[in-house]
C-alpha positions in Angstrom: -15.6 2.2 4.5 -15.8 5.6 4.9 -12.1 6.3 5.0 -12.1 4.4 1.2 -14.9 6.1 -0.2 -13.1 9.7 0.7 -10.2 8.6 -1.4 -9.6 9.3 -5.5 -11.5 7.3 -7.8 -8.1 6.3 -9.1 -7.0 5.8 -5.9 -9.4 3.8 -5.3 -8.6 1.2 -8.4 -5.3 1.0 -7.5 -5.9 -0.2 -3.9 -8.5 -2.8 -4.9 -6.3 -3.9 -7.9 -3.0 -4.1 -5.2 -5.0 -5.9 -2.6 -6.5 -8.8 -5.7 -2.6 -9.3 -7.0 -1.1 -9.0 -3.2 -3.6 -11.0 -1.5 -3.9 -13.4 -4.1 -7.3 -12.4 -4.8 -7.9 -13.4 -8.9 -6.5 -13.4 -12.0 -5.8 -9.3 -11.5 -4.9 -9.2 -15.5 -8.4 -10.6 -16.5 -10.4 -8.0 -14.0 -8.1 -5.0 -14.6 -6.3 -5.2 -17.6 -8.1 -3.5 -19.9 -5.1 -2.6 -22.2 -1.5 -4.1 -23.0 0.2 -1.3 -20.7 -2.4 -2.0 -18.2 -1.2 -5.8 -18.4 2.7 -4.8 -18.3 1.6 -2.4 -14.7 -0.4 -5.6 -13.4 3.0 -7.5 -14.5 5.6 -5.3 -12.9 2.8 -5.1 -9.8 3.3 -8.8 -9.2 7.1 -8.9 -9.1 7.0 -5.9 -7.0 4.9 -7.9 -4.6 6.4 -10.9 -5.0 7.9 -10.2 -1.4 4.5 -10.0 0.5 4.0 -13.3 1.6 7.6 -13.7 3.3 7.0 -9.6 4.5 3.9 -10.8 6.7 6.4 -13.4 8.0 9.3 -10.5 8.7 6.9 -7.6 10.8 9.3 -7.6 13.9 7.8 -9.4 17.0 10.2 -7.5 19.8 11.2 -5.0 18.0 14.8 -5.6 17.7 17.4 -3.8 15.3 17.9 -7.0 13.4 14.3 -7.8 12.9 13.8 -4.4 12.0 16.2 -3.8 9.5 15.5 -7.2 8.1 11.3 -6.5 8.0 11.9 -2.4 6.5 14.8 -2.7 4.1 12.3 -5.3 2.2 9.4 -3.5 2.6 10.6 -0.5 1.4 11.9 -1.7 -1.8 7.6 -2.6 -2.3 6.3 0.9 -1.3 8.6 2.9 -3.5 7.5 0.6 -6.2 3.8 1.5 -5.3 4.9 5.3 -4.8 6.5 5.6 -7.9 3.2 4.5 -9.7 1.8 8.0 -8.4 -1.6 6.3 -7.8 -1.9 6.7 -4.4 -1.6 10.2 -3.0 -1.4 10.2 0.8 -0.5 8.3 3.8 -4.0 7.7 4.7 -4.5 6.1 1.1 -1.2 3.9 1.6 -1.6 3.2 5.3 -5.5 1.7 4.0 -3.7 -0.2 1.6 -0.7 -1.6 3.4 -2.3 -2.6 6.9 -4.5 -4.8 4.5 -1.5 -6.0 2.3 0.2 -6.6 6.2 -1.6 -6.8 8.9 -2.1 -4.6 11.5 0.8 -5.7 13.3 3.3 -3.7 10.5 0.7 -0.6 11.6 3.8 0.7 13.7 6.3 0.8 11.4 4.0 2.2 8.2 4.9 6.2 9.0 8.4 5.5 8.8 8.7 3.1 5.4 6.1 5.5 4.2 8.7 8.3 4.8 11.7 6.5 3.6 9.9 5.9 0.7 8.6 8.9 0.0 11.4 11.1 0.4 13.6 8.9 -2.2 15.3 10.4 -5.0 13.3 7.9 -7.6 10.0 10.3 -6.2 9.6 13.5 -8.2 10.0 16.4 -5.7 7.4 17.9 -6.0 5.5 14.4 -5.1 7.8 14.0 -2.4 7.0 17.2 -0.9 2.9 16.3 -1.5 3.5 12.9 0.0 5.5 14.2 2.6 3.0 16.5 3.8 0.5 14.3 3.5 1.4 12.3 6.8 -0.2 14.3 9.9 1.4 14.6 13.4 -0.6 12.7 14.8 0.1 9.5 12.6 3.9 10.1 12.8 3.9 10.5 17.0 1.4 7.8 17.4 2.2 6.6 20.9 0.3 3.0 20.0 -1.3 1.3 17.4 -4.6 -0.5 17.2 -4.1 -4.2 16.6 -7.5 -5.0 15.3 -7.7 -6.6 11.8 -9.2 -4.6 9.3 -12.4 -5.1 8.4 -13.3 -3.9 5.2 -11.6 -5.0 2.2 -12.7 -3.2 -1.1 -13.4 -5.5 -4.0 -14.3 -4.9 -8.0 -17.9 -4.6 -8.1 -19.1 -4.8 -12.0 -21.0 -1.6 -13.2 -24.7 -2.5 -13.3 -27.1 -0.3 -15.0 -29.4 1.5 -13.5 -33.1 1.2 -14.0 
């Protein structure tokens, strides 16, 4: 929780509106489309992550080329979509995001879609270089991964007035 609450507000609204249309959550376009372009993002959000389901299937079990290749080459075609939107703004913020979207098995393999992804010509460079950055040492030489399920998983929460 306290990894979420350190990111971007907007940030924020784009991870709990990507996990409602990834994990099948709600009707995304009634809780966050508040406009037609908003509605035509949520649109192109769901294509994009059309892909999930079968991904969760794909994370490579023994870690051979083939199931690698196979597993990235689909997955990264879904984080440049999300990096292109320029919602979220670090690896931290898409790590949160895509362990939830995944499963902690595809932990592993996140720093290198991640860079992939990042450093694609469809990225503005100067993004690419803030994105880029963004990833520490110690998350690119990880020597293991925790397995553990995540355990907090935003949701919207209505605003309520305050008395």
């Amino acid at each position: 929780m306290r990894e979420f609450a350190s990111f971007a507000a907007c940030e924020q609204r784009y991870i709990k509106c990507s996990l409602d249309i990834g994990l099948a959550r709600c009707d995304a376009f009634r809780l966050w489309g508040r406009t037609e372009q908003e509605n035509t993002a949520i649109r192109r959000q769901y294509v994009a992550y059309q892909d999930l389901k079968a991904l969760r299937d794909l994370v490579p079990k023994g870690g051979t080329m083939g199931e690698i290749e196979q597993f990235l080459g689909k997955l990264l075609r879904t984080v440049t979509f999300d990096l292109e939107q320029e919602r979220l703004a670090s690896f931290s913020a898409f790590r949160f995001l895509y362990e939830r979207l995944l499963g902690p098995e595809a932990r592993p393999y996140l720093p290198a879609v991640f860079c992939a992804a990042a450093a694609l010509p469809q990225i503005r460079p100067e993004r690419r270089k803030m994105l880029l950055q963004s990833l520490s040492e110690a998350a690119a030489t990880a020597p293991a991964w925790s397995d553990a399920q995540p355990s907090f998983y935003p949701e919207f929460i209505e605003d309520v007035e305050t008395a």
